[in-house]
N, C-alpha and C positions, 0 to 999 in steps of 0.2 A: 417645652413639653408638648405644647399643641402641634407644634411644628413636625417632632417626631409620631405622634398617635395619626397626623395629617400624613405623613409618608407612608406610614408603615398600613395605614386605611386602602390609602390610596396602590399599594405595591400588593396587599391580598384581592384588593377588586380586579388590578389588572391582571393578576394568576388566575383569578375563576374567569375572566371573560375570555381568556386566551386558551385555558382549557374545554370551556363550550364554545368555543368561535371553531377549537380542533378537528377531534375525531364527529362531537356532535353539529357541529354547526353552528355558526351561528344564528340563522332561523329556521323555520320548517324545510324549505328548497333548498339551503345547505345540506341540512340532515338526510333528505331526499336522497340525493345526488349523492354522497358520498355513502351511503349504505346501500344502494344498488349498483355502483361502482363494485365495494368491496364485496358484494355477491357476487358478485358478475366474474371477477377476476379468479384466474386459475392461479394455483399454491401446490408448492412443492409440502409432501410428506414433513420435512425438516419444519415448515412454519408455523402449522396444526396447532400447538400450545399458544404460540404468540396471535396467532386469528383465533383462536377461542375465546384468549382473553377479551380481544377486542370486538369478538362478536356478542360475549354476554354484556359489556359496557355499551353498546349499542339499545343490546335489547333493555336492558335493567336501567340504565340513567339518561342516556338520550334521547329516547321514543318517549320517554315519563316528562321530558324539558318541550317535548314538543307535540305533545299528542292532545292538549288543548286548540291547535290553532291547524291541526290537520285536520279533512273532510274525510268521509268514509270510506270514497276509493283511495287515497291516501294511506289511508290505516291497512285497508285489506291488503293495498300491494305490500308494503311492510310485512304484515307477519304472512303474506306467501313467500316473500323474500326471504324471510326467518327462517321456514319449512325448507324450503331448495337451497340455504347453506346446509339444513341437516341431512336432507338427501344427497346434495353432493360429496357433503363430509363422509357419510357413513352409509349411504348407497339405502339399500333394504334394510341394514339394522337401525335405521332410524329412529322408526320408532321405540326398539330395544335402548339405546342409547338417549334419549330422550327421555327414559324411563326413571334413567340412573340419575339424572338430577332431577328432583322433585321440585326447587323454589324457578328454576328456569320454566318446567314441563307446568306449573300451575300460572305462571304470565301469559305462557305462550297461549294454552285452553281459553283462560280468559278472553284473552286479546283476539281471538279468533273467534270467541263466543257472539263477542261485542260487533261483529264484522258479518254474522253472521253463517259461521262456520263451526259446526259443531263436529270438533275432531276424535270426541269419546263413541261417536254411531258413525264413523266412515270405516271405509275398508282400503285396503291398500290400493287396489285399483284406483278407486276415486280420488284418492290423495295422490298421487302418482302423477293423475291427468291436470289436477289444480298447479302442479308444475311448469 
């Protein structure tokens, strides 16, 4: 019986380390690196639902696995990162769109608050150029 709770221990620790070694990385410069990557990269119309998903798993579980061991400019390029997937996704209605999820649009405020960017008194212009 030991043997089996000893496998079966051992088989869900390797599924969580292999799914934060994944999309999140395994440490801060993993996560870096592959979420500036996946900004970076152009996407057809057809993919939009599958990089959302992966863009709110980003924002919501991975940045939260590694936002202890990130520094400030770290954090800030992240959630500008954040902002210029929403700009490129949805151009000027960004911010419209951004609107319509409220538990995303209150991380993202936060996270931008903590960085020193306070996106409830910017104007579009301003935000535009932080791109």
């Amino acid at each position: 019986m030991k043997k089996l709770c000893f496998i079966l221990l051992s088989f869900t620790l390797g599924l969580f380390l292999t799914q934060c070694g994944g999309v999140c990385g395994a440490d801060k410069n993993a996560f870096i690196k592959n979420f500036a990557q996946f900004v970076g990269e152009k996407s057809d119309k057809s993919e939009n639902d599958s990089r959302d998903r992966l863009f709110r798993q980003y924002v919501k579980e991975c940045y939260a696995l590694h936002e202890a061991q990130m520094g400030l400019n770290e954090k800030k390029d992240f959630w500008i990162g954040v902002l210029r997937y929403y700009y490129q996704r949805y151009g000027l209605n960004m911010l419209v769109e951004l609107g319509k999820e409220k538990d995303l649009k209150e991380v993202l405020i936060k996270g931008l608050k903590e960085v020193g960017i306070n996106l409830e008194n910017i104007n579009l212009a301003d935000l535009i150029r932080l791109l």
